[in-house]
VMD Tcl script that draws the C-alpha trace (Angstrom):
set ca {
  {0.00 0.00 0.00}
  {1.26 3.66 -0.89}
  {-1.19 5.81 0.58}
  {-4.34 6.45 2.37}
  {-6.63 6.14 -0.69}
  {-5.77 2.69 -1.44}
  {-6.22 1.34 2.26}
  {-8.98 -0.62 2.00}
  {-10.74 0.53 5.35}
  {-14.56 0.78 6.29}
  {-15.52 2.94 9.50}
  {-18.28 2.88 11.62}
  {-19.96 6.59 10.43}
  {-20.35 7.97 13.55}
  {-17.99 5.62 15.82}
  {-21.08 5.45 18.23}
  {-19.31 2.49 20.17}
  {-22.50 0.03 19.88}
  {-19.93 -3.01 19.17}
  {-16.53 -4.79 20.19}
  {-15.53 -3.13 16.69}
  {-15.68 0.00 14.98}
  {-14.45 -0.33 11.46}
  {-12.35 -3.18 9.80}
  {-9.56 -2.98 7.86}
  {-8.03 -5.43 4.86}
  {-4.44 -5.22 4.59}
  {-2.21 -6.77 1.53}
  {0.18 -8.81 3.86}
  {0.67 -9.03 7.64}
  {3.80 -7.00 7.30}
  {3.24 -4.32 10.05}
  {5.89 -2.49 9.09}
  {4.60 -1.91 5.47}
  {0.99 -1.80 6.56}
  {0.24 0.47 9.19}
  {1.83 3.94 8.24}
  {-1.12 3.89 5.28}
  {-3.78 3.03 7.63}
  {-2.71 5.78 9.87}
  {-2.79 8.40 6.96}
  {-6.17 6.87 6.11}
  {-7.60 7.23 9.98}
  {-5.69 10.66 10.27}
  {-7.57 11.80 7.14}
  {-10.89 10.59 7.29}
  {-11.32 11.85 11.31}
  {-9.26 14.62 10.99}
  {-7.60 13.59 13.85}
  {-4.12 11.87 14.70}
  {-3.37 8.61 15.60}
  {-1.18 8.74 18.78}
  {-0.49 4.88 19.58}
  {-1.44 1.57 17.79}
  {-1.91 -1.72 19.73}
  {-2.05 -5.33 17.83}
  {-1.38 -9.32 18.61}
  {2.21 -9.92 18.35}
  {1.41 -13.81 17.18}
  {-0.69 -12.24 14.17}
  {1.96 -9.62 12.67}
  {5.42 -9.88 10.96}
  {8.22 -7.13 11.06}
  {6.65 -4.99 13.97}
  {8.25 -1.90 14.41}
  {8.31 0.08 17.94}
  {7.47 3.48 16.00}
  {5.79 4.54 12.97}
  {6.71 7.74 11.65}
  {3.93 9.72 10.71}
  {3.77 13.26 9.23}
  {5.28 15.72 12.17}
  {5.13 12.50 15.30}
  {6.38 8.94 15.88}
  {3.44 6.67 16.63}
  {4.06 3.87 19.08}
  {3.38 0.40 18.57}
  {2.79 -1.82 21.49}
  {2.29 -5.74 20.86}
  {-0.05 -7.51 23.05}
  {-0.74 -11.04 23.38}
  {-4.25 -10.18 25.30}
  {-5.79 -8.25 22.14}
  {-7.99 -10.06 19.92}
  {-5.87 -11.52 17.13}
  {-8.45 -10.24 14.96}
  {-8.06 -6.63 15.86}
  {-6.11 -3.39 15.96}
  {-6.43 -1.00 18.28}
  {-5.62 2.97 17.58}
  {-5.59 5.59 20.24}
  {-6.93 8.59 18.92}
  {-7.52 12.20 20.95}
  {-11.16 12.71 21.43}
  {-12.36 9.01 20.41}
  {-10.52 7.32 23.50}
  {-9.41 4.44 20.96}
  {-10.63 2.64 17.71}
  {-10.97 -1.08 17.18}
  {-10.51 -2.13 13.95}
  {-11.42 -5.51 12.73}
  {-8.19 -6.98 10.49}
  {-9.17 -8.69 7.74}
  {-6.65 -11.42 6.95}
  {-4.65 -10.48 3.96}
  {-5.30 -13.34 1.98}
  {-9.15 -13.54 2.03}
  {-11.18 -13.71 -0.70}
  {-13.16 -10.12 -1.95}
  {-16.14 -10.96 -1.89}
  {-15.90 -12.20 1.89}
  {-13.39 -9.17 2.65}
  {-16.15 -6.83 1.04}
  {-19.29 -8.58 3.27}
  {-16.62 -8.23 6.46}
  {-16.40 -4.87 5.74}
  {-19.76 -4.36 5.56}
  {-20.81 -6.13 9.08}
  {-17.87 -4.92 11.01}
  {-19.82 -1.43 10.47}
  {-23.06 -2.28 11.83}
  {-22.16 -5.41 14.62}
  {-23.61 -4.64 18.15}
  {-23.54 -5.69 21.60}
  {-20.96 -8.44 21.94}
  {-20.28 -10.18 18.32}
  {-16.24 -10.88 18.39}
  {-14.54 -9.74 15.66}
  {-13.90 -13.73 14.86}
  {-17.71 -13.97 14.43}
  {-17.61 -11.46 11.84}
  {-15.28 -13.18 9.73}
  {-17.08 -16.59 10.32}
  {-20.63 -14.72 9.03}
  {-18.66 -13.05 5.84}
  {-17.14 -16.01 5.16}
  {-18.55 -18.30 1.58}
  {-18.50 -21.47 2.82}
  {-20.26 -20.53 6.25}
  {-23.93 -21.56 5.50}
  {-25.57 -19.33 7.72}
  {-24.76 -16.22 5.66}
  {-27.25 -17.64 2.81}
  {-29.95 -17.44 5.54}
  {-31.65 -13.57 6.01}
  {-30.49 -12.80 9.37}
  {-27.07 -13.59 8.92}
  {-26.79 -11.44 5.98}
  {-28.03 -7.66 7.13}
  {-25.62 -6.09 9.73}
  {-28.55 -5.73 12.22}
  {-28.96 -9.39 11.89}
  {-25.26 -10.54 12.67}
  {-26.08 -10.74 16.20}
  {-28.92 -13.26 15.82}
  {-26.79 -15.14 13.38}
  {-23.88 -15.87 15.73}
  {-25.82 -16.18 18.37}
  {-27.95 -19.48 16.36}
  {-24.43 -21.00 15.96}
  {-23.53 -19.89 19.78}
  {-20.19 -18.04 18.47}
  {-21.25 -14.92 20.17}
  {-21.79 -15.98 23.84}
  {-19.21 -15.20 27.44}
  {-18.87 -17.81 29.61}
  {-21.07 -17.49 32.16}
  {-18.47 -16.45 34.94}
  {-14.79 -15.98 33.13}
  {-15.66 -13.56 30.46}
  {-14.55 -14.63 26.58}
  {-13.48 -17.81 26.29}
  {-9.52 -18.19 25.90}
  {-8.34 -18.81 22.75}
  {-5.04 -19.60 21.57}
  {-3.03 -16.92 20.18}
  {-2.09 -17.83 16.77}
  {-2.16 -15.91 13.55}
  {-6.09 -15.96 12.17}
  {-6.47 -18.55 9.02}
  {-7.25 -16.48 5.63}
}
mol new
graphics top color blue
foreach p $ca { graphics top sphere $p radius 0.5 }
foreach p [lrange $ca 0 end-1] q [lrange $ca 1 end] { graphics top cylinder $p $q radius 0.2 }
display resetview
């Protein structure tokens, strides 16, 4: 990627917080080195505001570098194995921070394009995984009505019982390994 217009990036319109993610975002490799100083032009444009930090899974990304350097600032990059693998996290002034659905580099368009989509609209507690299980072809729920509206994705995980907490421990633990395309 070169530049902010050819990030391919879908935000929430007005970031209203309804759902564990505002936005997604498709990158052409897991290179964080080569990907993120685009996306941050692309966030720093469309909110007219600056990215100050970015957080992401350190099992998911290759080449992570400590700083970005962005136009007049160095950005910070922490590396977390407690984030979603699924997601990256931007600290902006005035939004608090920005979760951003990552689309695995080598997914298909159409599924990257219906991911985009529902990572806009998800609510209450869909995890960014169940997002890319809904958008993906082969999942047979997405041919059904509910699963393919963005006010629907909730019902639709929920049938297949992706969506739920435990009961007591909060999100079930996963392990941390880099998300299959």
């Amino acid at each position: 990627m070169t530049g902010p217009e050819k990030v391919r990036l879908s935000l929430d319109p007005d970031l209203a917080r309804r759902g564990a993610v505002d936005g997604a975002w498709w990158p052409a490799s897991y290179d964080a080195g080569a990907e993120l100083p685009a996306l941050i032009a692309a966030i720093d444009q469309r909110l007219e505001r600056r990215v100050l930090r970015v957080g992401l899974h350190v099992d998911t990304w290759d080449n992570i570098p400590r700083r970005i350097v962005a136009p007049g600032r160095q950005i910070r990059v922490g590396w977390f194995r407690t984030i979603d693998p699924h997601v990256v996290n931007l600290i902006i002034p005035g939004i608090e921070h920005l979760n951003l659905l990552v689309i695995p580099p080598g997914t298909a368009p159409a599924a990257a394009d219906k991911a985009l989509g529902l990572a806009t609209g998800c609510r209450g507690r869909t995890r960014p995984g169940d997002i890319l299980t809904a958008a993906a072809p082969d999942n047979p729920t997405t041919s059904a009505p509910a699963g393919l509206d963005t006010a629907g994705l909730d019902t639709a995980a929920n049938a297949l019982g992706l969506a739920g907490w435990d009961n007591e421990g909060g999100q079930p633990r996963q392990p941390a390994r880099r998300p299959a395309p």
